[in-house]
C-alpha positions as CSV (number, residue, x, y, z in Angstrom):
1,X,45.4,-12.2,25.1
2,X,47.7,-12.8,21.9
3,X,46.0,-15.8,21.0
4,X,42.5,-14.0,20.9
5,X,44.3,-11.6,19.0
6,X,45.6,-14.0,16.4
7,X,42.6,-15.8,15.8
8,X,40.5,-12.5,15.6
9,X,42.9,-11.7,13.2
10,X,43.0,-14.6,10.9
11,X,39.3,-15.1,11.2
12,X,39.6,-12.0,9.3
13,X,41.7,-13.4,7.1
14,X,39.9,-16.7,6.4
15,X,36.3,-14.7,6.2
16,X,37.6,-12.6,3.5
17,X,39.9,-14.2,1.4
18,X,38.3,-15.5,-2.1
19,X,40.6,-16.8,-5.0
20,X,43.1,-18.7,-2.6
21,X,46.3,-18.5,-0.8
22,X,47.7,-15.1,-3.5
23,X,44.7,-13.6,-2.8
24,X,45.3,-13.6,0.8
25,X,48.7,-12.1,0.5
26,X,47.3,-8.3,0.5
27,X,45.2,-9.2,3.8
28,X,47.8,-10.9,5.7
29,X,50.0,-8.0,4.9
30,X,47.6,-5.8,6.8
31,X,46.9,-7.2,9.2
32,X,50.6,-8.5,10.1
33,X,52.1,-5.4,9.7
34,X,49.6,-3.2,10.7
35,X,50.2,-5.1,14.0
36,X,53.9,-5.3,13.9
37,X,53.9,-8.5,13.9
38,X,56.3,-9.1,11.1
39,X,58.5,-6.7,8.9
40,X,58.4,-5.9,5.2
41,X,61.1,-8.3,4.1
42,X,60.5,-10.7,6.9
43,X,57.2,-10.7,5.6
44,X,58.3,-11.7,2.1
45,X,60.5,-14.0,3.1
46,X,57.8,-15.6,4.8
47,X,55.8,-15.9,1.5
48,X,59.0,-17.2,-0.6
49,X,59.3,-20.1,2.1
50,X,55.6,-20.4,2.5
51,X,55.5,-20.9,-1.5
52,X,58.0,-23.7,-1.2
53,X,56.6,-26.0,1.6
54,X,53.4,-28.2,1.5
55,X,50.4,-26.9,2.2
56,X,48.6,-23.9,1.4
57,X,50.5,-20.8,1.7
58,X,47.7,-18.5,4.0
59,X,48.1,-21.7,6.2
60,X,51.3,-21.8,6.5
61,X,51.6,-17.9,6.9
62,X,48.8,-18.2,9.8
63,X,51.2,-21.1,11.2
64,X,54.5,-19.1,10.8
65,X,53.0,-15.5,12.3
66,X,51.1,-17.6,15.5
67,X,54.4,-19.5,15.9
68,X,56.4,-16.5,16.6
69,X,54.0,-14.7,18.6
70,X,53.0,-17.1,21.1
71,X,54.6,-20.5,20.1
72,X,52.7,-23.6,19.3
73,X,49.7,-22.3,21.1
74,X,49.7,-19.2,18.7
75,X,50.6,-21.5,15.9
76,X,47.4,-23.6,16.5
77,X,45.0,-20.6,17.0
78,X,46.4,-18.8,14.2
79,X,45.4,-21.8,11.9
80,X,42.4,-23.1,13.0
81,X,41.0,-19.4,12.4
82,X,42.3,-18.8,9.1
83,X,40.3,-22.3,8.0
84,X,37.8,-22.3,10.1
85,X,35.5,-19.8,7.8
86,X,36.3,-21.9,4.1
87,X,35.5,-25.4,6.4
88,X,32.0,-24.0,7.6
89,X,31.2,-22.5,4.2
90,X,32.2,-25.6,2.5
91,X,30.0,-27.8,4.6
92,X,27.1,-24.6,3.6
93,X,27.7,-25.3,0.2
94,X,27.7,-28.6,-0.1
95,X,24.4,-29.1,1.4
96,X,23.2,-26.7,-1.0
97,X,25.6,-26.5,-3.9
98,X,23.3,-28.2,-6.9
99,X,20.9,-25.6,-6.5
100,X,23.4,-22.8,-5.4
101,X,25.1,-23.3,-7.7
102,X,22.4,-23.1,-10.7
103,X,20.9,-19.7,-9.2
104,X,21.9,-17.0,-12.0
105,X,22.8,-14.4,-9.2
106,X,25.4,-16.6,-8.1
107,X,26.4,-17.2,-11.3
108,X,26.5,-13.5,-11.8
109,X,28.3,-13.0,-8.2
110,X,31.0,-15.4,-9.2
111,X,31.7,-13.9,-12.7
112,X,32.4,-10.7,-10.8
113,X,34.7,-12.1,-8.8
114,X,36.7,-14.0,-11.0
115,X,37.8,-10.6,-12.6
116,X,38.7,-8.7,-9.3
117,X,40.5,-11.6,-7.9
118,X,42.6,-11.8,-11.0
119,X,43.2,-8.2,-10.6
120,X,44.1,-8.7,-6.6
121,X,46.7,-11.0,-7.1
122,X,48.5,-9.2,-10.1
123,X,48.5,-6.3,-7.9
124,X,50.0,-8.1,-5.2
125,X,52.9,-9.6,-7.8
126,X,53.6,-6.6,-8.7
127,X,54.5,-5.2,-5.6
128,X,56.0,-7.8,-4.7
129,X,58.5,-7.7,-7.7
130,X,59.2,-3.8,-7.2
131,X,59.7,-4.9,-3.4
132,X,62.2,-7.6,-3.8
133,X,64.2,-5.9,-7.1
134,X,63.9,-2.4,-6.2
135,X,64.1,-2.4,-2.8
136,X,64.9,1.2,-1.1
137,X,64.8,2.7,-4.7
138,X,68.0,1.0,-5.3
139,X,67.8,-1.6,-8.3
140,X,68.9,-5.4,-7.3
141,X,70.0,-6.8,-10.2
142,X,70.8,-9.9,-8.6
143,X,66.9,-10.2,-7.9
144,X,66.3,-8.9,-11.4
145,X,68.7,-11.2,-13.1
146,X,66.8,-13.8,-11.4
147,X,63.2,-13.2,-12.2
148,X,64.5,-12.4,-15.9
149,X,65.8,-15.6,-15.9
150,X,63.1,-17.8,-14.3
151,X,61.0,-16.2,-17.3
152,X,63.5,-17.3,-19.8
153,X,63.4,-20.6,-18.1
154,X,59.4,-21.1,-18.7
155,X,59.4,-20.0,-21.8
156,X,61.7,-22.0,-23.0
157,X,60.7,-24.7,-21.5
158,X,57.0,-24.0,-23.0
159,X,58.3,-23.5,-26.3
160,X,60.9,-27.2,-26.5
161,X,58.5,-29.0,-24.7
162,X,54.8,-27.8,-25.3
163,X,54.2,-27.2,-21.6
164,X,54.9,-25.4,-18.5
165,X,57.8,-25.9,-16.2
166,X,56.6,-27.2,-13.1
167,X,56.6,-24.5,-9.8
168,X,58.7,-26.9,-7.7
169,X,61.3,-26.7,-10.6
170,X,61.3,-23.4,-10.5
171,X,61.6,-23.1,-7.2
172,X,64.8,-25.6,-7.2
173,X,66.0,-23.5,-10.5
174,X,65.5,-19.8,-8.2
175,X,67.4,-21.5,-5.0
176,X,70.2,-22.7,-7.1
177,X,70.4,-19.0,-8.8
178,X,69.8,-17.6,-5.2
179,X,73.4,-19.7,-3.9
180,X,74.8,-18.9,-7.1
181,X,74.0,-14.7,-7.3
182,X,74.0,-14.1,-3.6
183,X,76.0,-16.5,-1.8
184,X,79.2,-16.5,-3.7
């Protein structure tokens, strides 16, 4: 019964998630919690480690969430519905794309979306930035110290080198500050 319960769920997710993995953070957070299937910080937690392992980070979360609710079974139905929807839609649009693609409603359609995902997954840093450094109404500044510094990081890095920092260094750099703010 879990597993039908999992894959309902993340056929959900996978049906109506555009604009990627972020964009999917809002969902999965409905439907996880409003299950109780994972907490507030566990469910952040999830998305730090998610962030940091290969793959795509609704993937992983589907992995994660079906793993702990009814093991590797769970894990495997939990996954194959989260892609299933973007693997039939891809093999839709590929038998139709050139045309599809050239239709000015779907032109229009995907202008519109562009903005409001854009808008979906600022939201969702947001919150997630009040979450993790204001947690309880109390200030961390260990978090904030952190994210203030991960910004001095990039842009400096930008402004020397005429580029971005790369994520996984930043990830790396965040750990390290992470051992160095909270663990000592």
């Amino acid at each position: 019964m879990i597993c039908l319960e999992l894959f309902l769920a993340f056929l959900q997710v996978g049906l109506f998630t555009f604009g990627g993995g972020y964009a999917a953070i809002p969902l999965i957070r409905d439907v996880v919690m409003s299950r109780g299937w994972l907490s507030e910080s566990a469910l952040t937690d999830m998305i730090a480690v998610s962030e940091s392992t290969p793959g795509p980070i609704m993937v992983n979360m589907a992995t994660y969430v079906g793993s702990s609710q009814a093991g590797l079974p769970g894990a495997l139905t939990a996954t194959a519905a989260v892609v299933l929807p973007s693997f039939l839609i891809i093999l839709l649009v590929t038998a139709v794309l050139k045309s599809l693609l050239k239709h000015p409603y779907m032109q229009a359609a995907l202008r519109g979306l562009k903005p409001g995902i854009t808008g979906i997954i600022a939201a969702t840093g947001i919150r997630m930035l009040l979450t993790n450094c204001v947690p309880a109404g109390q200030a961390d500044f260990s978090a904030i110290t952190i994210a203030a510094l991960l910004v001095v990081a990039m842009a400096v890095f930008r402004k020397l080198r005429k580029k971005k920092l790369s994520p996984i260094a930043l990830i790396v750099l965040s750990a390290f500050l992470g051992i160095l703010l909270y663990g000592l």
